[in-house]
N, C-alpha and C positions, 0 to 999 in steps of 0.2 A: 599145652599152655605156651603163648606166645614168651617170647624169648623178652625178660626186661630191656634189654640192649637195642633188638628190632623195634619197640614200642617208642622209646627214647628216640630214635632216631627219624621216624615215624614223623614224629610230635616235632622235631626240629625242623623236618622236612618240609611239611607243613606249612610250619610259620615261616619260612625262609620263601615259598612258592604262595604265602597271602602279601608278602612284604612288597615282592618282585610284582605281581598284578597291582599294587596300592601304588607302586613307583609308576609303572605306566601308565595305570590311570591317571597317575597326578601331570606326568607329564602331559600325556592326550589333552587333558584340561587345561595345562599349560598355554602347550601349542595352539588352542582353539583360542583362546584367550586373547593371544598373541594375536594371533588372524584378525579376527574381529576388533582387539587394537588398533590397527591397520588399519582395517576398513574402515574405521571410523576414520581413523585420521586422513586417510584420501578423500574419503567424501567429503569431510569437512574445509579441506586442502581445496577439493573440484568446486565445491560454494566461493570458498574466500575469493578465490583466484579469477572468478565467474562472475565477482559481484562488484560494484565499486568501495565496498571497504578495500579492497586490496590497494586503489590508486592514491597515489600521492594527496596530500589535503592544502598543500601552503606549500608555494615555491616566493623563495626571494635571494634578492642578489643585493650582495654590499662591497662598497671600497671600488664597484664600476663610474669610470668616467666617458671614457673612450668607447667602449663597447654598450648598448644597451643593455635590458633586461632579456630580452626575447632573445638576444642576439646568444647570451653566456649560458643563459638556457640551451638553445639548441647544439653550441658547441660541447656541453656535458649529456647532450641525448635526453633532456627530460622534461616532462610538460606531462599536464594532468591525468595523463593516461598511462603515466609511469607506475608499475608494480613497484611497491613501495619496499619491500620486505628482500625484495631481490635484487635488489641496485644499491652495492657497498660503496660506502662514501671513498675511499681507497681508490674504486674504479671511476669514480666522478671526479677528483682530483687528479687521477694520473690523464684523462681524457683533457681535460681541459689546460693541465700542464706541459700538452704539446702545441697550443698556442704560442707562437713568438712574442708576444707584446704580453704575456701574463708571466709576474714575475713568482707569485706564490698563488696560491691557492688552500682553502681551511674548508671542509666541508660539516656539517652537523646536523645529524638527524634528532628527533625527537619522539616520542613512543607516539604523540599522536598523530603520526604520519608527514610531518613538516619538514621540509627539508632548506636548510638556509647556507650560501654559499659565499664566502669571504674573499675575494679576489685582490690581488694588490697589482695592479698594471705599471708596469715600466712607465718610468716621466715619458711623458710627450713635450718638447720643449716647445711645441704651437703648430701650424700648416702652413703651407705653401701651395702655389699654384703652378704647375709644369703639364704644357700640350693641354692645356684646357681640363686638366684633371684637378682632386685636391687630395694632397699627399699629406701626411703625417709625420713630423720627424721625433723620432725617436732618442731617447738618450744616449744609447750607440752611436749616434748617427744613418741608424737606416731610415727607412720610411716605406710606410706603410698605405696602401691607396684610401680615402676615403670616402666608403660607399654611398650608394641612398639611404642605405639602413642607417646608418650611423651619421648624417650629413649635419644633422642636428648638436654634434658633440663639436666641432667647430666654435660655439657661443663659447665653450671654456677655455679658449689657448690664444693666444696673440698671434697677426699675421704676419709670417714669416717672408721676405718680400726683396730681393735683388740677389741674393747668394747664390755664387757658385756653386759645385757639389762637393770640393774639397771644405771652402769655408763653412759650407752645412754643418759638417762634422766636427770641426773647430768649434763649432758653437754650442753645439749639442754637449761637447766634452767637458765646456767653461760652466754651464748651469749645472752638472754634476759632479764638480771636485770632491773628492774625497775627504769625508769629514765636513766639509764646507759647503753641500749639496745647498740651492738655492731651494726655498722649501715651497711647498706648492700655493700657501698664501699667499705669496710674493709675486709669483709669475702669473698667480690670479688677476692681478694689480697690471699688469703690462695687456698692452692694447696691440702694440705694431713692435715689430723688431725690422732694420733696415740697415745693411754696411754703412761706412761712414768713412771720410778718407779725411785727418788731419795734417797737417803742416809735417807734426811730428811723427806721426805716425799715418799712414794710406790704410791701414787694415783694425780698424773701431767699429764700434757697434751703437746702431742708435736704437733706444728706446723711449718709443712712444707710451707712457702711461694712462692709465683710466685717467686721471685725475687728470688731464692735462701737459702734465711738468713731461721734460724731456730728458733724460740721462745719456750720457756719451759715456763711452766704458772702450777699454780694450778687453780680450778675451780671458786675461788675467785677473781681471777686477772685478770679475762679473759677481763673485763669492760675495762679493760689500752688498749686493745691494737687499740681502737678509737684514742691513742696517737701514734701510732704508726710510721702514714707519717710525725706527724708535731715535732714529739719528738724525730727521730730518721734518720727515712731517709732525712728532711732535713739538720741535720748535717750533713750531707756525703759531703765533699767539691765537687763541680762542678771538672771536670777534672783530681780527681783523681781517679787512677783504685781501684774498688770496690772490695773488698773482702767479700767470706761470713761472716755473722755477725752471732753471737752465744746471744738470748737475754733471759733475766729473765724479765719476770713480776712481779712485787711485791705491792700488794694491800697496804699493812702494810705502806708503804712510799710512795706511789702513784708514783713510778717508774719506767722506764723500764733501768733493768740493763747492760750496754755489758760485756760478759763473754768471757772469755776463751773458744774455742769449745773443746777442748780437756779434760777440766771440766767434760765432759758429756760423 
């Protein structure tokens, strides 16, 4: 008679060697599982990427003045044929924040493949004309060339017209004081900018406005002319006929003077 001990042990054996087959098996089933997980998700992956669900749906650009649409597009690498899922807004921002004249950059995507792009470009304080070119000047003071692509963004900036290249930058410095920045309504408003040599001063600045009226400033004064709509054009009574206006800036008094045009 078998030995109770052998029997017992037998019987542990046993279930210890169905346990160990139940584990492989589940793993085997695991790993197939897994596989076929896989496969699925490549094939699925080989569709998307294959199909045009994958491409961009809606590109737009905002806060562009200088730069076109097509233009800030291609600077960021994207157009309708962009894989949507694989171009991290991070890498659309740091691309397009190696442009010199773009001061920030906001990119955002949307789950339904939209991609909208926030740009904030450096003041342009108007253009100018050198060797038959049209140049850009910049709130730095640099400048920028102005191509055929963009020939069309000229309508927004006033003509910058007799400066030097040191006074360029003179000028460029006065429309962006600190705190004081002349705001882009403002210089909306301006037509022509032009040097100006007075009595008291050889180094002024004339501006020519939409509207007409003519401003003489030095490079100090230029902050005032933020005061410009609420300090002067609305004193213009309603209904009476406008004449041109002849205006002084003057920092020293925080003023904007009306002058005599024939002063000048």
């Amino acid at each position: 008679m078998e030995d109770i001990n052998d029997l017992l042990y037998n019987d542990v054996e046993a279930k210890f060697l169905a346990l160990q087959n139940k584990k492989k098996k589940r793993k085997k089933r695991r790993r197939k599982i897994r596989m076929i997980s896989l496969l699925i998700i490549v094939v699925i992956g080989v569709l998307y990427f294959s199909s045009d669900a994958s491409k961009v749906k809606s590109l737009e650009v905002e806060g562009n003045l200088f730069y076109t649409k097509e233009e800030v597009l291609k600077k960021a690498g994207l157009s309708y044929h962009t894989r949507y899922i694989v171009t991290p807004k991070l890498f659309i921002e740091y691309k397009l924040k190696q442009d010199s004249l773009l001061e920030d950059v906001e990119v955002k995507k949307t789950l339904g493949g939209a991609i909208t792009i926030h740009v904030k470009e450096k003041t342009i304080i108007g253009y100018f004309i050198k060797d038959d070119k049209n140049y850009a000047l910049v709130q730095d003071g640099s400048n920028i060339e102005i191509t055929s692509e963009n020939l069309g963004a000229i309508v927004h900036f006033p003509l910058i017209d007799g400066f030097e290249d040191d006074q360029l930058k003179l000028l460029a410095q006065s429309f962006v004081v600190k705190n004081r920045a002349v705001t882009a309504d403002m210089m909306a408003m301006i037509s022509e900018i032009h040097p100006y040599a007075a009595s008291y001063d050889k180094h002024m600045v004339k501006l020519i406005m939409q509207d007409g009226n003519i401003i003489y400033t030095d490079y100090a004064s230029m902050p005032l002319l933020n005061n410009y709509k609420e300090g002067v054009l609305k004193n213009v009574k309603e209904g009476k006929k406008k004449e041109r206006l002849c205006l002084l800036l003057d920092d020293a008094t925080a003023h904007i003077h009306t002058e005599d045009c024939s002063d000048f």
